[in-house]
N, C-alpha and C positions, 0 to 999 in steps of 0.2 A: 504494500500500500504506500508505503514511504515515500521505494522506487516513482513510482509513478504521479505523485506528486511534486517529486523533485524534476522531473522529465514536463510533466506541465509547466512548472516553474519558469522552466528553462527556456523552455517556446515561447513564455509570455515576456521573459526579457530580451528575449533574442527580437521577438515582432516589435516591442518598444525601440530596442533600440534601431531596430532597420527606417521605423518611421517618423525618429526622430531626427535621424540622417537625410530622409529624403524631404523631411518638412524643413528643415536647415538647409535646404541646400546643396547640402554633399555625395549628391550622387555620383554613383562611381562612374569616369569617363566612360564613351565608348571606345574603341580606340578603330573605329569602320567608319567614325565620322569625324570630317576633317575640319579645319576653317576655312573660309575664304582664299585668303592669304596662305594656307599651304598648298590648295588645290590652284593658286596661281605661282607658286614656286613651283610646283610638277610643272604646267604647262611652261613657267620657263625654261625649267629641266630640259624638256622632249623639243622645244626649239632650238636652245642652243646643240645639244646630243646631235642632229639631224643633221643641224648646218654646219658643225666641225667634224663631219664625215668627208674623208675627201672625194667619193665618188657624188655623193649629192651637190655639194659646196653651193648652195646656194646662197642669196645676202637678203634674206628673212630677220623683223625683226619684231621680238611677243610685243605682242600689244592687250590681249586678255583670255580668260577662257570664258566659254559662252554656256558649254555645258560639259558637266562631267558629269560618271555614271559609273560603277562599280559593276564586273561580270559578275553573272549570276554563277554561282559554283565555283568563284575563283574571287574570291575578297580581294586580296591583294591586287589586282591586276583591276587597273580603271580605264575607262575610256574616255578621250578629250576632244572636244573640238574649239579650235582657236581661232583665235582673227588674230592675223600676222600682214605687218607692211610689208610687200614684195619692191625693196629698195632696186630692184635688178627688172621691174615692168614700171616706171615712172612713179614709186610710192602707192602701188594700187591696196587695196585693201584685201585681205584672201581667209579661206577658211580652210581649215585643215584639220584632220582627224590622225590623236596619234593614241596609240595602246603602250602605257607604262606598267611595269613589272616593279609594284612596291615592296622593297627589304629594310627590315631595322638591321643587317647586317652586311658589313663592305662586302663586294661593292653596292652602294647604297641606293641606287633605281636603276632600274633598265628599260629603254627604251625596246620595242618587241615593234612597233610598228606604224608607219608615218605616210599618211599621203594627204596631196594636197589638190582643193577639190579646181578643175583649169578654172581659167579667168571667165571664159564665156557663163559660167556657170554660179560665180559666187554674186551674186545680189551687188545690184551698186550703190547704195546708200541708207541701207536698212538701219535705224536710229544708235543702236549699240555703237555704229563706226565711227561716232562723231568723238569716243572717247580715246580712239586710236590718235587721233591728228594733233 
């Protein structure tokens, strides 16, 4: 009888203290969701990675990311699409999709996959691009 008393006890301070954690405040990160600002360091990441390949070399430069999206079945691994200035077609605005491979262990991201969508194709003045210029 004791046991089982003491086993309630136990629950009733463990559920106090979990709810006075979360009414505080301190819930425990996720670590699946980023901020802003990291998920526009990736997208700087997977720009500069692309354009210091020597076979691409192209003269791209981040301007923001528009959407990101985590695969389904593979957390780590996100997928970006960016508006980048193509300094190398008179400053045009462009949109590009790259696939990064997130590790908290060196080496620290990998880029998996990049392309960019042609000029005929990327929208010419759609509102987001006025924050590139």
């Amino acid at each position: 009888m004791a046991g089982g008393r003491a086993l309630a006890l136990f629950f009733l301070i463990a559920g106090a203290a979990s709810l006075t954690s979360t009414v505080a405040g301190n819930q425990p990160s996720d670590p699946t969701q980023l901020t802003e600002e990291e998920k526009e360091n990736i997208g700087r990441f997977a720009v500069r990675a692309y354009s210091a390949d020597e076979i691409n070399r192209v003269n791209i430069r981040f301007c923001r990311v528009i959407q990101f999206e985590r695969v389904v079945g593979a957390p780590s691994r996100c997928v970006l699409e960016i508006l980048v200035v193509d300094d190398g077609d008179s400053g045009r605005i462009r949109v590009l999709t790259a696939v990064v491979q997130l590790q908290e262990k060196e080496p620290k991201d990998q880029l998996l996959s990049f392309s960019m969508l042609p000029p005929e194709v990327t929208p010419r003045s759609p509102p987001q691009h006025a924050k590139c210029l």
